[in-house]
C-alpha positions as CSV (number, residue, x, y, z in Angstrom):
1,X,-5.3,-1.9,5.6
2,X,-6.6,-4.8,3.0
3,X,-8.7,-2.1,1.3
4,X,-4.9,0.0,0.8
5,X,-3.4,-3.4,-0.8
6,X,-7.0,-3.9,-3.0
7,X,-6.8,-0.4,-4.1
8,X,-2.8,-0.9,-5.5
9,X,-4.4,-3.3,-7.7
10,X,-6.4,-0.6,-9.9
11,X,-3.3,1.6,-8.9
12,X,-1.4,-0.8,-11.2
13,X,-3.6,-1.3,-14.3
14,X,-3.9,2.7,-14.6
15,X,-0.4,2.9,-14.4
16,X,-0.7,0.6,-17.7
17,X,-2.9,2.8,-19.2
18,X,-1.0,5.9,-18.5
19,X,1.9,4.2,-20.3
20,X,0.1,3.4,-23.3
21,X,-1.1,7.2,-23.5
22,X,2.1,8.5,-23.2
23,X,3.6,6.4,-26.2
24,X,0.6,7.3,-27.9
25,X,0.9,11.1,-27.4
26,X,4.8,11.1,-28.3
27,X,3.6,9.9,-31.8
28,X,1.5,12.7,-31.6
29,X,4.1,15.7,-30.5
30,X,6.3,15.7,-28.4
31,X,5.5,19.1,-26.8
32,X,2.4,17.5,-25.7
33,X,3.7,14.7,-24.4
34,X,6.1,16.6,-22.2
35,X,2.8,18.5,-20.8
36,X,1.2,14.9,-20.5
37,X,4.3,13.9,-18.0
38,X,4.3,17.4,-16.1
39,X,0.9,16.6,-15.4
40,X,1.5,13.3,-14.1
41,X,4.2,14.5,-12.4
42,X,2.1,17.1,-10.7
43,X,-0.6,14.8,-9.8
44,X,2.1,12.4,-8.2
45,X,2.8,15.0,-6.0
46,X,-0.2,16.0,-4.7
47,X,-1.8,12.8,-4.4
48,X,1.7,12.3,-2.1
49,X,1.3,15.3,-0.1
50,X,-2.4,14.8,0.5
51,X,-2.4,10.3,1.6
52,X,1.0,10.8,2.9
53,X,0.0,12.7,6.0
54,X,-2.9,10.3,6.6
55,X,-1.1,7.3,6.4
56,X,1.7,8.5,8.7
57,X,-0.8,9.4,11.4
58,X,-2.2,5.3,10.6
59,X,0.7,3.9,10.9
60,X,1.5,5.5,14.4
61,X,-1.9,5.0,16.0
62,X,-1.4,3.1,19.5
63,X,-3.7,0.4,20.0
64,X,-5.3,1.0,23.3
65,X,-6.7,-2.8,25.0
66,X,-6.3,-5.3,27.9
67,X,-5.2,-7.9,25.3
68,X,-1.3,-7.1,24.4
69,X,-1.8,-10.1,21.2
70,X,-4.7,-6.9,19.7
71,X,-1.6,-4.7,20.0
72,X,1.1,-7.1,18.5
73,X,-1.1,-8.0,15.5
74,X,-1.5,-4.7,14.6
75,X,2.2,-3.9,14.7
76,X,2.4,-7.0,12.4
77,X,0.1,-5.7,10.1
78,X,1.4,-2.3,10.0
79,X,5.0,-4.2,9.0
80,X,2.9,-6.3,6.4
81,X,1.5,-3.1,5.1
82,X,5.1,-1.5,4.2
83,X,5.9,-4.4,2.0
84,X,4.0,-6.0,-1.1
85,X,1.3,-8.1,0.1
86,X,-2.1,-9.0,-1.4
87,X,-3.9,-10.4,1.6
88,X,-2.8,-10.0,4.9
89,X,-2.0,-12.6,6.8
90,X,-3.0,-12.7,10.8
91,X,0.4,-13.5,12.9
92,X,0.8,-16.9,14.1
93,X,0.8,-16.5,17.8
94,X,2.9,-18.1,20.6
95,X,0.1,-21.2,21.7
96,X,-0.2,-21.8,17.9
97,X,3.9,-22.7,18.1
98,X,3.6,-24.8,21.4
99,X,0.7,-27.0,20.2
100,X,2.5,-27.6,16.8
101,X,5.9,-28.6,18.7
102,X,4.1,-30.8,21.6
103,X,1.4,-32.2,19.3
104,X,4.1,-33.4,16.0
């Protein structure tokens, strides 16, 4: 899942670039540029219809242990993961709450 979020980051500075070419090629022509975002459009899709799928079947994988906290940090991440996040960020878990409250 943190190699998903590290990979948005590249995602983002293409996106930048793809931008830039598409002012660049409506300078050009504009028949050319509508072909530039037909393409993009195209690609879009298919790189939906191909990670889609994959991700879906991620996302619903059961977590099969003795230790409930392996399955409830997983569901944690898997919420983190729908969101914007950089780094994810382990849950804090229930002992972690009871030595905070009797130790302060």
């Amino acid at each position: 899942m943190q190699t998903n979020l590290f990979l948005g980051i590249p995602i983002l500075c293409n996106t930048v670039i793809l931008v830039a070419a598409l002012l660049w090629t409506t300078r050009i022509s504009d028949g050319l540029s509508v072909l530039y975002i037909a393409m993009l459009v195209a690609g879009q899709v298919v790189m939906w219809k191909i990670c889609r799928p994959i991700e879906q079947r991620f996302k619903a994988m059961t977590v099969e242990s003795d230790d409930p906290d392996i399955a409830t940090e997983f569901k944690h991440y898997v919420q983190m993961w729908s969101g914007f996040h950089l780094f994810l960020k382990p849950p804090k878990r229930a002992d972690s709450y009871q030595k905070e409250s009797s130790g302060k």
